[in-house]
N, C-alpha and C positions, 0 to 999 in steps of 0.2 A: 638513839639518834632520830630523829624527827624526820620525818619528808615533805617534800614540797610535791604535792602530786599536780598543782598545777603548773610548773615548771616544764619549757619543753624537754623532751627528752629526745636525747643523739642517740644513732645506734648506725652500727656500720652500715648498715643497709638503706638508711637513709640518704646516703653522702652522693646518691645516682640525682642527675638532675632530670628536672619535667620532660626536656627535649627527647633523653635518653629511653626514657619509660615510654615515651611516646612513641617513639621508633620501634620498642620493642613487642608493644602489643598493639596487633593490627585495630584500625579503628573500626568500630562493629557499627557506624551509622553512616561509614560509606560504601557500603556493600549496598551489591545489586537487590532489591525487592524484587518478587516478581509481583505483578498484579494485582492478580489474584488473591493469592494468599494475603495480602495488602489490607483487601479488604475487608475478609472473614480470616483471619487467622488460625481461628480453631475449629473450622471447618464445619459447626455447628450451623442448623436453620434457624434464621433472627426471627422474632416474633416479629408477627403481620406479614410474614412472606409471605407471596403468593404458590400455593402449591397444587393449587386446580389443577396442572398438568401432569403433574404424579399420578402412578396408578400404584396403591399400595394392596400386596396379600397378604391378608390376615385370615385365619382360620376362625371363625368363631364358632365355639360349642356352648348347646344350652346349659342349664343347668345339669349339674350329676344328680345323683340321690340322697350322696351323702353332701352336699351344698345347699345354700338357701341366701335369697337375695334381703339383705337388711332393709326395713320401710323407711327406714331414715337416713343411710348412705347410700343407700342404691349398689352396695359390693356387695358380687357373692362372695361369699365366704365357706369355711367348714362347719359342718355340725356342732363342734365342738366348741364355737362363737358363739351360739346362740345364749344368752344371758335371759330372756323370757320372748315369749310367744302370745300375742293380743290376738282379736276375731279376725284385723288384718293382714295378718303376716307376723312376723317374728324380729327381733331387734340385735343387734349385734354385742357383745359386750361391751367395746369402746363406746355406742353411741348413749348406754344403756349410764357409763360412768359420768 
């Protein structure tokens, strides 16, 4: 037997009207916002913020021994990057591909 799939179809669960569904689940766009949250939701820094007033610690260490800073990416990396080594410095694999 054939079907009509673009027929509507009834099902018991249907038979509730709009008013009913509506009453039953709270509406989520009359709730209180705060602010805040309003405006940065996900609480991330937007680019071009100003953050001159931060004081950020970072530990920075030189290079190790087993590291070496790539001439072409400027990352150090491990020894085991090194893909070849010129009079200047040494090259990384990724930059080297």
């Amino acid at each position: 037997m054939a079907t009509d799939y673009d027929a509507p179809r009834k099902t018991e669960d249907d038979s509730e009207s709009i008013e009913a569904l509506k009453e039953r689940v709270p509406d989520k766009l009359s709730g209180s916002v705060d602010a805040e949250d309003a405006d940065n939701p996900s609480g991330f820094e937007l680019p071009g913020a100003d953050l001159s007033d931060l004081d950020l610690d970072v530990v920075v260490l030189p290079a190790q021994e087993d590291e070496f800073t790539c001439i072409e990416c400027f990352l150090v990396k491990h020894r085991t990057q090194i893909d070849h080594e010129t009079s200047v410095g040494a090259i990384c694999i990724e930059c080297a591909a």
